[in-house]
Residue frames relative to the residue before (quaternion, step in Angstrom):
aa qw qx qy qz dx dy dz
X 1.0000 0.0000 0.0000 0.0000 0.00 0.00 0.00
X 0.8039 -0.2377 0.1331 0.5288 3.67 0.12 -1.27
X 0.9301 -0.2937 -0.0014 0.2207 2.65 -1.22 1.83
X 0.1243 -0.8549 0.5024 0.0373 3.76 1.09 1.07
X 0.6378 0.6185 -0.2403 0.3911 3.68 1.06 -0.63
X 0.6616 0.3041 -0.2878 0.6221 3.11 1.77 -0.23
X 0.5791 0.4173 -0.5223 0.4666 4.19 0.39 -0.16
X 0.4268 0.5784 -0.5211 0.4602 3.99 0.79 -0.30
X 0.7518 0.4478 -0.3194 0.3637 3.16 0.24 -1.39
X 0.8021 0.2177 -0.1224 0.5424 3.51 0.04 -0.60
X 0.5822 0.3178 -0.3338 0.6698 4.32 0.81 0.70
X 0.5827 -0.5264 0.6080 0.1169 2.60 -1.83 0.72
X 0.5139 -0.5479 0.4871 0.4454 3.89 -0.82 1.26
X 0.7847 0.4604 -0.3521 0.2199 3.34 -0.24 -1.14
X 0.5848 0.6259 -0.3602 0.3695 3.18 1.21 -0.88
X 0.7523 0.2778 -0.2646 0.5356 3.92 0.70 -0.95
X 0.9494 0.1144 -0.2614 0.1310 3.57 0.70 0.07
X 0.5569 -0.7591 0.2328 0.2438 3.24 -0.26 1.68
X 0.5165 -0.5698 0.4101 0.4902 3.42 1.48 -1.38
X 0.3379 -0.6869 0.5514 0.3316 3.47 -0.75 0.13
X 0.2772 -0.6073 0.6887 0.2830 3.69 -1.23 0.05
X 0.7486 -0.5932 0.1557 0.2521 3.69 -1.16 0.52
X 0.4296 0.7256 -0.0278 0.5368 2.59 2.34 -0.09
X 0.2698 -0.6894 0.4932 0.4568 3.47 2.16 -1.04
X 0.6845 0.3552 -0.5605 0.3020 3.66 -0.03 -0.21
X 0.7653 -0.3845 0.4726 0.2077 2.52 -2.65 0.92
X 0.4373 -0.6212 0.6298 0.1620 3.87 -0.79 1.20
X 0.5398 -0.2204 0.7136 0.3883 3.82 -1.81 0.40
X 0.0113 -0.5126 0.8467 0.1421 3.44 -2.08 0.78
X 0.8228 0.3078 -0.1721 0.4456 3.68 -1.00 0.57
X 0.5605 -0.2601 0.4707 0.6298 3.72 -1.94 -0.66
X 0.3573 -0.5128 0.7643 0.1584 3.25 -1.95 0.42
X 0.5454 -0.6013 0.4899 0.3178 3.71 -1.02 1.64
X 0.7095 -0.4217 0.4124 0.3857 3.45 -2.18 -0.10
X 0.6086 -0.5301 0.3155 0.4991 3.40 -0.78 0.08
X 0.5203 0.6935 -0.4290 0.2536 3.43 -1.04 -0.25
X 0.6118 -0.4576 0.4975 0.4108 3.42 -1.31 -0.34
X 0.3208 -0.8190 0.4757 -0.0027 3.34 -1.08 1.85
X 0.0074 0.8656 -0.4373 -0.2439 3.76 -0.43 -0.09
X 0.5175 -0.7193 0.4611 -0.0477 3.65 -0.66 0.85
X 0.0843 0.7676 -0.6351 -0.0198 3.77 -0.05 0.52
X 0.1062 0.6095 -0.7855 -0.0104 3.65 -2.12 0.51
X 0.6620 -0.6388 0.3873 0.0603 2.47 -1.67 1.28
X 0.2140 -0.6982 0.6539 0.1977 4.07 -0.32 0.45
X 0.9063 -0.1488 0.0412 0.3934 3.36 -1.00 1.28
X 0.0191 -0.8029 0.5862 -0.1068 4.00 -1.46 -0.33
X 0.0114 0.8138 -0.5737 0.0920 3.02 -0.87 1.45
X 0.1760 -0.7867 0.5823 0.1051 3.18 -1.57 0.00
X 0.7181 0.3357 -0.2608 0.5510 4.03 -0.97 0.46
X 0.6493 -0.5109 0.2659 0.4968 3.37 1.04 1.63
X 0.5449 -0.6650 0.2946 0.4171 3.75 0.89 1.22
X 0.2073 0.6924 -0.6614 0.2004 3.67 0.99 0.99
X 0.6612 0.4048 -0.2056 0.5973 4.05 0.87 -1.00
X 0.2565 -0.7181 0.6426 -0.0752 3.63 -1.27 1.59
X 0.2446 0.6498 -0.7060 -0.1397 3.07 -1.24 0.13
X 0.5066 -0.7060 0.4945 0.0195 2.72 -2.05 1.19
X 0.7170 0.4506 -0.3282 0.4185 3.68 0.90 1.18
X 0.4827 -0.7487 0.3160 0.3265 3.03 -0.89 0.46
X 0.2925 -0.8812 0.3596 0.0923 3.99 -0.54 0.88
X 0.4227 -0.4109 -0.8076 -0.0190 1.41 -0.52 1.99
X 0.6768 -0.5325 0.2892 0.4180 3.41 -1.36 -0.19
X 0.8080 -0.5310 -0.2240 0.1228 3.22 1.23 0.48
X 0.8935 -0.2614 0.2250 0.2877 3.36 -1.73 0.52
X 0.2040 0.5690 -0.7884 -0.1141 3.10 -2.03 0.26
X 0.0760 0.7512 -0.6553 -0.0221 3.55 -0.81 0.81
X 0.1784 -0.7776 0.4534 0.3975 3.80 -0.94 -0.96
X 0.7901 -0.4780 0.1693 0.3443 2.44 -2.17 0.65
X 0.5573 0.4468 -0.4693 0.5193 3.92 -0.98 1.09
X 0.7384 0.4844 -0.2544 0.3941 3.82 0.75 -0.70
X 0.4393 -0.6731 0.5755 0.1512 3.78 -1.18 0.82
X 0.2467 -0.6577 0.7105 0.0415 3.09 -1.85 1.10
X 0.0547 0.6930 -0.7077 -0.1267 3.88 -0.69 0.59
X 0.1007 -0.7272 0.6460 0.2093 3.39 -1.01 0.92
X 0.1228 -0.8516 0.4836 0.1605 3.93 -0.80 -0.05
X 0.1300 -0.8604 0.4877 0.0703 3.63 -0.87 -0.03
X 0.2349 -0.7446 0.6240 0.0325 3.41 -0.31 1.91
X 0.6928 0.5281 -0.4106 0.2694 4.00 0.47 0.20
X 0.7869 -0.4082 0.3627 0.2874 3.15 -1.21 0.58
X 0.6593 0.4321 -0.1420 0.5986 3.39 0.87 -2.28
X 0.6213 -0.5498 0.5398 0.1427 3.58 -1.32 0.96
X 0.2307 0.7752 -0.5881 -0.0009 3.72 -1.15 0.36
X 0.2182 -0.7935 0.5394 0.1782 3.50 -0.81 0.69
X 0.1664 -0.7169 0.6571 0.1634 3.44 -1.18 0.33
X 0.0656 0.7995 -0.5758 0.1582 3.22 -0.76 1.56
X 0.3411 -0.8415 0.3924 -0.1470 3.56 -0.72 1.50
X 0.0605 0.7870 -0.6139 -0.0087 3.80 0.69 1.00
X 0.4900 -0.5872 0.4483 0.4628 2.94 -1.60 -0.40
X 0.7907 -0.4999 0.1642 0.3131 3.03 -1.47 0.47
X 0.6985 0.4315 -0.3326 0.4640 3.43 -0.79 1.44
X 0.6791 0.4434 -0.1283 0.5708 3.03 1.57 -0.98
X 0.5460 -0.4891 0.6244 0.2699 3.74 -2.12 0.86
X 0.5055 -0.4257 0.6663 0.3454 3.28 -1.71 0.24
X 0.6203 -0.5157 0.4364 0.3986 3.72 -1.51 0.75
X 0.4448 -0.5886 0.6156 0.2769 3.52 -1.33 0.33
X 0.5699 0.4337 -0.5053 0.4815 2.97 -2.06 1.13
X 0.6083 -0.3610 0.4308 0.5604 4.07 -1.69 0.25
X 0.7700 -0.2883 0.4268 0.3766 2.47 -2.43 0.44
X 0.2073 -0.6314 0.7042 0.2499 3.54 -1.16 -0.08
X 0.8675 -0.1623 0.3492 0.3149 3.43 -2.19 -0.17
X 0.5546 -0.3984 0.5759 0.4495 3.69 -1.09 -0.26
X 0.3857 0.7970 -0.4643 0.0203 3.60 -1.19 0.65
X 0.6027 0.1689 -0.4547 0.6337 3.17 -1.21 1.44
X 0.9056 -0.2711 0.3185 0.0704 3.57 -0.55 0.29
X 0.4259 -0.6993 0.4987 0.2844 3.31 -1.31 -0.58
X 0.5769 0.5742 -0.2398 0.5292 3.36 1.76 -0.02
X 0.2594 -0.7800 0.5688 0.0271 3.54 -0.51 1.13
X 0.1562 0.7972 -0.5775 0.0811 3.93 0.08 0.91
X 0.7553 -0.4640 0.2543 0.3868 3.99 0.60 0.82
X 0.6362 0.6279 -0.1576 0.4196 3.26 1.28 -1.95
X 0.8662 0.1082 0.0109 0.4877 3.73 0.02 -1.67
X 0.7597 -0.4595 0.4266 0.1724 3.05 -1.76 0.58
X 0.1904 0.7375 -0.6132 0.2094 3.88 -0.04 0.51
X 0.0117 0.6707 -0.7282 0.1409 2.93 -1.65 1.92
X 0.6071 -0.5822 0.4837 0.2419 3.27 -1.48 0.84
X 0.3146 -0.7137 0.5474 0.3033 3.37 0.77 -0.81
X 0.6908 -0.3517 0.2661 0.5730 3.83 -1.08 0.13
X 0.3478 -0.6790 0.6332 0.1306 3.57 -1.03 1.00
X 0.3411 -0.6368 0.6647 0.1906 4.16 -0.17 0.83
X 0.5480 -0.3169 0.6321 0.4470 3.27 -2.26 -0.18
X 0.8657 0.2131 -0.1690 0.4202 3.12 -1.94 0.31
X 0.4553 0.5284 -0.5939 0.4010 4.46 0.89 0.18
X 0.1400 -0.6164 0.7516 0.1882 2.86 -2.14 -0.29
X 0.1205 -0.5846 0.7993 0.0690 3.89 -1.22 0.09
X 0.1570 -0.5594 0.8017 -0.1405 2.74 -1.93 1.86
X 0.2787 0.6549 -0.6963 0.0934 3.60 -1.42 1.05
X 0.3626 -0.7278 0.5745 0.0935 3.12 -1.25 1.37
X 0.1687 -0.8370 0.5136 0.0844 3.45 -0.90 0.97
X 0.3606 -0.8116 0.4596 0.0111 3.07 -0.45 2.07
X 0.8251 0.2407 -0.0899 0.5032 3.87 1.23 -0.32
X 0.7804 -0.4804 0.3539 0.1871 2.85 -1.25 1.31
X 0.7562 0.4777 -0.3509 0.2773 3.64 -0.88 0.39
X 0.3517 -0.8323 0.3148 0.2906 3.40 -1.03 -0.99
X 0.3778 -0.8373 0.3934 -0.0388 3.24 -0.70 1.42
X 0.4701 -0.5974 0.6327 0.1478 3.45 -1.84 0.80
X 0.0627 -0.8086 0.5833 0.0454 3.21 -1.31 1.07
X 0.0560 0.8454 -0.5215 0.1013 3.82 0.18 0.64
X 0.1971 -0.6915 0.6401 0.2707 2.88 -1.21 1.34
X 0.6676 -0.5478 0.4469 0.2334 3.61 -1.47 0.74
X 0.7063 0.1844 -0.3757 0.5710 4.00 0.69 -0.52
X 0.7426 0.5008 -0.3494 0.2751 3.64 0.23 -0.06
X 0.3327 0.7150 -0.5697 0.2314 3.82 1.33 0.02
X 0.6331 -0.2897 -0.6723 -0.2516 1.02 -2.37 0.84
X 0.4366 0.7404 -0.4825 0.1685 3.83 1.17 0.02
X 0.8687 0.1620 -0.2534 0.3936 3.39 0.96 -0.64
X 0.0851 0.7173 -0.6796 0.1280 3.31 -1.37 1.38
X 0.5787 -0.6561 0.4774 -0.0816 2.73 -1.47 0.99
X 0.5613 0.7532 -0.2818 -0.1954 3.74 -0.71 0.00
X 0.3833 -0.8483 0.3428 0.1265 3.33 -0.45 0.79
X 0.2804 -0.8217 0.4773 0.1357 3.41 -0.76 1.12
X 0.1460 -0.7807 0.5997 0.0979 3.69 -0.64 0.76
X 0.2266 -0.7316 0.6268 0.1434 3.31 -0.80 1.42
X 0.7138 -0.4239 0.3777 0.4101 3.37 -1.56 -0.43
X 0.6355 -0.4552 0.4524 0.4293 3.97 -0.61 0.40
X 0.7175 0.0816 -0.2004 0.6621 3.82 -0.60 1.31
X 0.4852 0.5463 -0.6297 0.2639 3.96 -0.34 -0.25
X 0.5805 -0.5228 0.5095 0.3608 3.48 -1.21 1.03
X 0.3408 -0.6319 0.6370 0.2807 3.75 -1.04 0.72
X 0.4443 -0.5408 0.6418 0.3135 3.94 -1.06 0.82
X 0.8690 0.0093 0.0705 0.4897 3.91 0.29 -0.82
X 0.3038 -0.7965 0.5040 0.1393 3.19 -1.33 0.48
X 0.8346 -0.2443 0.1812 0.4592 3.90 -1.46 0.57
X 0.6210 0.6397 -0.2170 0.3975 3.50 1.37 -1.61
X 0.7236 0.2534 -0.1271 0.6293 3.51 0.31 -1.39
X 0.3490 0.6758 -0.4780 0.4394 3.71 0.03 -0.04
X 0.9259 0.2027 0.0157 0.3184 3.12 0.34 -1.70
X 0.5453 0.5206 -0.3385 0.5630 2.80 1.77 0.21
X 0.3979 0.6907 -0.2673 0.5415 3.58 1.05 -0.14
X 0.8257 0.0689 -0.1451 0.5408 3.35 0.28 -1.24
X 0.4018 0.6789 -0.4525 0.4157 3.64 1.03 0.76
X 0.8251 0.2711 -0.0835 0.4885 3.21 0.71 -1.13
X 0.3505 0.5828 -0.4940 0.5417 3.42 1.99 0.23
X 0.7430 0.4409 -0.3145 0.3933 3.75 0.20 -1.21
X 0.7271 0.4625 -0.3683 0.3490 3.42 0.62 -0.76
X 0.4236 0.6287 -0.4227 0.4966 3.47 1.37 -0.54
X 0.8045 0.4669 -0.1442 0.3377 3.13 0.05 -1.57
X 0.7862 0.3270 -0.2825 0.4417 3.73 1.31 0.07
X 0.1900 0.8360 -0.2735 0.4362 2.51 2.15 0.18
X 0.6326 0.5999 -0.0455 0.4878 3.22 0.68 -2.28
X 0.6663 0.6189 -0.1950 0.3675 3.55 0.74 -1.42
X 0.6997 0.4989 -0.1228 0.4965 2.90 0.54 -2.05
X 0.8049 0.3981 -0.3260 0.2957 3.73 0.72 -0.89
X 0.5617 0.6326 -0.3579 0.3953 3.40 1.59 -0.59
X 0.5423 0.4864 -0.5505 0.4079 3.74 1.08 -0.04
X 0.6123 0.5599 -0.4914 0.2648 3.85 0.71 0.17
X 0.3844 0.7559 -0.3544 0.3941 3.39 1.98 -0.04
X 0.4183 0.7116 -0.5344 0.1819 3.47 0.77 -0.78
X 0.0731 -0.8782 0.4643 0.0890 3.28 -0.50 1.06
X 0.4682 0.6777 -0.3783 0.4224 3.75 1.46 0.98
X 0.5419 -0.4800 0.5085 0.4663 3.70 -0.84 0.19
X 0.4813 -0.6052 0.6042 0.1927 3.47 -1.29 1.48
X 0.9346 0.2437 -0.0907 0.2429 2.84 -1.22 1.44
X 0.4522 0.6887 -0.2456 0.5108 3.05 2.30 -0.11
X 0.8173 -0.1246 0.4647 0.3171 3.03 -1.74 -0.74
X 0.8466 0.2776 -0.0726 0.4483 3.43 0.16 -1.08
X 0.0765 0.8116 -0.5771 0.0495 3.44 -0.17 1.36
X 0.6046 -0.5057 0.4297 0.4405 3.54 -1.79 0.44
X 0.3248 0.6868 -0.5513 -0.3448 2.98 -1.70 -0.81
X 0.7352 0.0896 -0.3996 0.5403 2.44 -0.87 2.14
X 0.1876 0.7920 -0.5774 0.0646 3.67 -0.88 0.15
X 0.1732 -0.7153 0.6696 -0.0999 3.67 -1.14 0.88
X 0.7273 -0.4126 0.4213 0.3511 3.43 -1.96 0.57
X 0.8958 0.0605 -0.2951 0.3269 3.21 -0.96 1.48
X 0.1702 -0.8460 0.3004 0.4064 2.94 2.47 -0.02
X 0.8092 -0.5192 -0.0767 0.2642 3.55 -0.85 -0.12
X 0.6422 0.5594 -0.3881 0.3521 2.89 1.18 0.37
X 0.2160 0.8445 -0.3259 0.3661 3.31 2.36 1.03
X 0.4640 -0.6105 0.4664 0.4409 3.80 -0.45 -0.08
X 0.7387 -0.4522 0.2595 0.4273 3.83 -0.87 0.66
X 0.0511 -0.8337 0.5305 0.1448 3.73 -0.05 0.57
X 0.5252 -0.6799 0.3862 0.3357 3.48 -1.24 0.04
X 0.5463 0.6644 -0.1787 0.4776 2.98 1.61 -0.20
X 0.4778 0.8042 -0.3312 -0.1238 4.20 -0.64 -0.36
X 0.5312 -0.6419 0.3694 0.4115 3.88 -0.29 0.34
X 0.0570 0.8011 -0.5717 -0.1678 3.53 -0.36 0.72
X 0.5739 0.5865 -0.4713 0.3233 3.69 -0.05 1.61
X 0.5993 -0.5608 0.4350 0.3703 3.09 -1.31 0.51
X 0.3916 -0.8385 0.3786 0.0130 3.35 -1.17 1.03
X 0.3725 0.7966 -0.4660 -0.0974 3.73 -0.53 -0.19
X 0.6973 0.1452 -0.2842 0.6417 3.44 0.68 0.67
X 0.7879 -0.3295 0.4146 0.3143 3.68 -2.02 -0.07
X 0.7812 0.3166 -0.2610 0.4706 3.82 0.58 -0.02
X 0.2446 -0.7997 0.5453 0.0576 3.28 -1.03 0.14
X 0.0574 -0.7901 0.5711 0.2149 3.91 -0.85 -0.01
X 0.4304 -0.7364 0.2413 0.4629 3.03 1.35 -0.78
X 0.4528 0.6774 -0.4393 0.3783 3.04 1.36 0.78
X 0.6799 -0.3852 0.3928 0.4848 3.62 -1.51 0.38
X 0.4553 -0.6873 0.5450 0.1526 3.32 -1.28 0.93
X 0.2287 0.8860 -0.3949 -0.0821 3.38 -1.01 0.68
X 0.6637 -0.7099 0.2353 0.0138 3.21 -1.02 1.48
X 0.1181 0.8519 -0.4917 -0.1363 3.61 -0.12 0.45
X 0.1822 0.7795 -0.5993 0.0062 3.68 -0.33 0.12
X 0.4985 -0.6635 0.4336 0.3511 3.10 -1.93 0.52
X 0.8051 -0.2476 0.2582 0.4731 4.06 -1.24 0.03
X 0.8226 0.1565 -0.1218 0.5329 3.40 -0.98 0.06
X 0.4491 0.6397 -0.5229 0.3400 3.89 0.49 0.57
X 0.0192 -0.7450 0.6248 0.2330 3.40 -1.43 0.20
X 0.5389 -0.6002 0.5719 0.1494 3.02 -1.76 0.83
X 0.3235 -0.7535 0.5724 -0.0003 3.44 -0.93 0.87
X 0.1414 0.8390 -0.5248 0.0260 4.05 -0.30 0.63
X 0.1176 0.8691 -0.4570 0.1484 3.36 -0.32 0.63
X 0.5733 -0.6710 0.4637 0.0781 3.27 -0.36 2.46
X 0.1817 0.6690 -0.6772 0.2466 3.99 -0.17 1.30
X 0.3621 0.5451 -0.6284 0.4206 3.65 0.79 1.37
X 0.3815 -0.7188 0.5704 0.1114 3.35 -0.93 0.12
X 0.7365 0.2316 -0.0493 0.6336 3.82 1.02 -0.25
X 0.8353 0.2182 -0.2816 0.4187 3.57 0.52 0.57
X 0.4499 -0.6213 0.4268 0.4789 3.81 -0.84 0.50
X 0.0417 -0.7273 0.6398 0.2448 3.98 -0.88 -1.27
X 0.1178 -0.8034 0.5721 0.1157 3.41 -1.62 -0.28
X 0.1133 -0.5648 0.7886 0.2150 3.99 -0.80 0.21
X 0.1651 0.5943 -0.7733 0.1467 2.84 -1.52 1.59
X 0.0233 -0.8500 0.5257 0.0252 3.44 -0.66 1.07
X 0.1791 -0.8353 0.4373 0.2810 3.55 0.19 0.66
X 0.7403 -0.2255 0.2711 0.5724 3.86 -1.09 -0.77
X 0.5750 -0.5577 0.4579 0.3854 2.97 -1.13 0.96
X 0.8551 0.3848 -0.1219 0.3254 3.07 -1.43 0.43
X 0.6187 0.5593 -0.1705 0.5247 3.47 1.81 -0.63
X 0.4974 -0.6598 0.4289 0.3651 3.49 -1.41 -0.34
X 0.5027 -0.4890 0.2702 0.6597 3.85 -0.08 0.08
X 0.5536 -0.5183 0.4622 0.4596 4.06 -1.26 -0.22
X 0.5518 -0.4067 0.5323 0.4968 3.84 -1.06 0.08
X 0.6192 0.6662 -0.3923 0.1374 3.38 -1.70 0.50
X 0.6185 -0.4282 0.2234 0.6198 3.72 -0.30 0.94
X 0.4006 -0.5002 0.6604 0.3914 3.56 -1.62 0.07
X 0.7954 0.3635 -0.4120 0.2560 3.91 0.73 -0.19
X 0.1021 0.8346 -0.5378 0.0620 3.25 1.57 0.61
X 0.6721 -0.5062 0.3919 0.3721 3.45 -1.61 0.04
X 0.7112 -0.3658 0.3045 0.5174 3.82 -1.30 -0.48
X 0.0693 0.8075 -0.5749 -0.1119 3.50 -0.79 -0.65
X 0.9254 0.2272 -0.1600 0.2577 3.22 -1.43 0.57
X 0.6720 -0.6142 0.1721 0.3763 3.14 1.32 0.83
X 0.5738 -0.5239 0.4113 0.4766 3.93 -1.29 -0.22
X 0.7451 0.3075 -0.3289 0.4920 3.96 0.75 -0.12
X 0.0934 -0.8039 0.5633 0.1665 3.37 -1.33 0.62
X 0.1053 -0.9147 0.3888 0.0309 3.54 -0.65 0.68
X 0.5277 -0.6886 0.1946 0.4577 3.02 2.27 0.84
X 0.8455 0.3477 -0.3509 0.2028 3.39 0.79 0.46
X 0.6394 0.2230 -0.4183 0.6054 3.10 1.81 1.31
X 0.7046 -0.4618 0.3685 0.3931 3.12 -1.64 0.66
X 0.0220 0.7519 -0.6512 0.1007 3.50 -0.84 1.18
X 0.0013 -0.8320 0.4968 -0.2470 3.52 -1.06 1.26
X 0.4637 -0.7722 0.4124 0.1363 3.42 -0.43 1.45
X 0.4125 -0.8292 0.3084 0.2170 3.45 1.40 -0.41
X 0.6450 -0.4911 0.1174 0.5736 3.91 0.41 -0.41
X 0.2731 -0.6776 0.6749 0.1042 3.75 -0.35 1.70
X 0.1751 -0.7092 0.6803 0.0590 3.57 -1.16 1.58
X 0.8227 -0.0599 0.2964 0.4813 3.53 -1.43 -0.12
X 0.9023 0.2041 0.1674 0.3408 3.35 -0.84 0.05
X 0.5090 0.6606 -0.2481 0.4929 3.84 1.68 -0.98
X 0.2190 -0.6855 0.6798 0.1416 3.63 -1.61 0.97
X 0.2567 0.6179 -0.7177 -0.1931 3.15 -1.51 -0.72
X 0.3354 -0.7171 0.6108 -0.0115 3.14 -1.87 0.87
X 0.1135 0.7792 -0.5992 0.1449 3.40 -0.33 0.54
X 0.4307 -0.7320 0.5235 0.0678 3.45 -1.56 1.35
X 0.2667 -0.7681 0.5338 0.2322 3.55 -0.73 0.59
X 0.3359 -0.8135 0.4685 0.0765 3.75 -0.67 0.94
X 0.8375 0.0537 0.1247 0.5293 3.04 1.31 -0.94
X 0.3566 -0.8484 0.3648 0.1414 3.26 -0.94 1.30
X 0.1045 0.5488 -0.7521 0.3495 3.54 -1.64 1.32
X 0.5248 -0.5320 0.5908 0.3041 3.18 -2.11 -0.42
X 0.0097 0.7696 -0.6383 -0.0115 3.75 -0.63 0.44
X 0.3362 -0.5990 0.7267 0.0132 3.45 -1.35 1.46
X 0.0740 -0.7130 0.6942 -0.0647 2.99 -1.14 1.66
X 0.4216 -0.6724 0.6033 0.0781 3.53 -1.46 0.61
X 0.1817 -0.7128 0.6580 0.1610 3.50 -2.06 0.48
X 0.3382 -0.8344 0.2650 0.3454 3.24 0.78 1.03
X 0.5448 0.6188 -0.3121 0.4721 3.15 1.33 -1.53
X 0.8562 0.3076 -0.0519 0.4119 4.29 0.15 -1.50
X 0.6783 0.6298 -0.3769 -0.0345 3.06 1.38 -0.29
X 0.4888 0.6630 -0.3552 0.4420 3.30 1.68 0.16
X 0.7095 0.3199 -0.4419 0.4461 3.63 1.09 1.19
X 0.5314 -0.7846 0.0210 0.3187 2.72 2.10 0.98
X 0.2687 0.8569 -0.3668 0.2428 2.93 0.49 1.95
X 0.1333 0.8636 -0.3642 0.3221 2.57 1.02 1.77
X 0.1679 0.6875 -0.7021 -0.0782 3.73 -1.36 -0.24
X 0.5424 -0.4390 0.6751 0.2395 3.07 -2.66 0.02
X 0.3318 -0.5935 0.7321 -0.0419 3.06 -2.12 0.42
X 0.1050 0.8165 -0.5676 0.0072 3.37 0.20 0.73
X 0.0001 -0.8626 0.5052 0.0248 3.82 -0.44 0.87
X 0.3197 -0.8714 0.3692 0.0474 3.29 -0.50 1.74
């Protein structure tokens, strides 16, 4: 499934492999738990550099447990993730995430979504049937999926809770790894006119990565703090979305103010020049998308990604 060449890298052979029996199946690795119903935890996404670096999967990505035994999946991040579960063969419904639905019980048959996962949530679902399944969080397709194999009640477990979690340790760290390096991609004159927002492995005209920067940019390095900007009057700025897996926005409200209440995909607003004293806003920056916008007047102004900005993707404008 995903990339065995990298959990080597950061696990011990022995740990992922158990052996084969002559047959090809996967040996028991270890004591096998007490009998009963078992429970299992993965992680929903992970960041790093004050969650300026995402990743977009779940860790790991996957599972064999059996049928009678619980998954809690959880999320310590800022950025949102759902964990949605058709049955096997089948897509989650089209359209936004919806609500929580069907529950906490996983029986093969119905559809069952966590709903937006908060910082600091968890989702528990006990799988009551045999087989195997697709896990996908809705805002993040198609990079993150998931899947999990349900043996029969009693089947020797190939692995256990332990190695599990190492696995999706050294999956994530890979995977921000990757992250952290694509901010050397920056593919603008340091320090110019032309800043990112947002940017990821292969930037945007890369295939969906699992990985992405959620900050404003102007040069190849990053700490993860809000960027900040000096130019002189009558300059324009230049921003230009070289992520590959996430919308973004420049949305700067009145100086001095907070952004207004309202979808993060609201429309544009307020024209190509800003002069701090209406709400002005680039609207949704796709893949690959610019917007440009002149400064008229001098002060500092604190601009916003509506979509990120609560893992703090923000910066200033100072206009001399």
């Amino acid at each position: 499934m995903k990339r065995l060449s990298v959990i080597l890298a950061g696990i011990a052979v022995a740990t992922l492999v158990a052996g084969c029996s002559s047959g090809g199946s996967v040996a028991p690795v270890g004591p096998q738990p007490p009998p009963g119903p078992q429970f299992f935890a993965i992680t929903t996404g992970g960041s790093e550099l004050s969650q300026a670096v995402q990743a977009f999967d779940y860790y790991p990505n996957q599972m064999t447990i059996d049928a009678g035994d619980s998954i809690t999946w959880s999320n310590s991040e800022n950025e949102p993730h759902v964990v949605a579960i058709p049955p096997a063969g089948q897509m989650p419904p089209p359209g936004p995430p919806q609500p929580p639905v069907g529950g906490t019980t996983f029986d093969g048959t119905s559809y069952i979504s966590s709903g937006f996962m908060a910082p600091n949530s968890t989702y528990t679902v006990t799988f009551t049937k045999a087989g195997t399944y697709k896990v996908y969080c809705l805002i993040h397709q198609p990079e993150m999926v998931a899947t999990i194999v349900v043996q029969p009640a009693g089947a020797a477990y190939p692995k256990w809770q332990g190695q599990y979690r190492s696995e999706g340790a050294a999956d994530l760290s890979f995977d921000l790894g990757v992250g952290a390096a694509s901010i050397a991609s920056f593919p603008y004159p340091a320090g110019g006119t032309h800043l990112t927002a947002g940017i990821a492995p292969g930037l945007a005209s890369g295939p969906p990565a699992q990985t992405t920067v959620m900050r404003f940019m102007d040069k190849g390095n990053l700490d993860g703090q809000p960027l900040n900007t000096t130019i002189p009057v009558g300059t324009t700025l230049t921003w230009t979305n070289q992520s590959n897996n996430a919308p973004h926005t420049v949305s700067f409200p009145v100086a001095g103010q907070a952004l207004p209440p309202g979808p993060p995909d609201g429309p544009a607003a307020g024209g190509a020049t800003y002069d701090g004293t209406a709400y002005t806003s680039s609207g949704v920056i796709p893949p690959g998308g610019s917007y440009s916008l002149k400064f008229t007047a001098k002060g500092t102004f604190t601009y916003y990604c509506q979509f990120h900005a609560p893992e703090g993707m923000m910066g200033t404008v100072t206009v001399q």
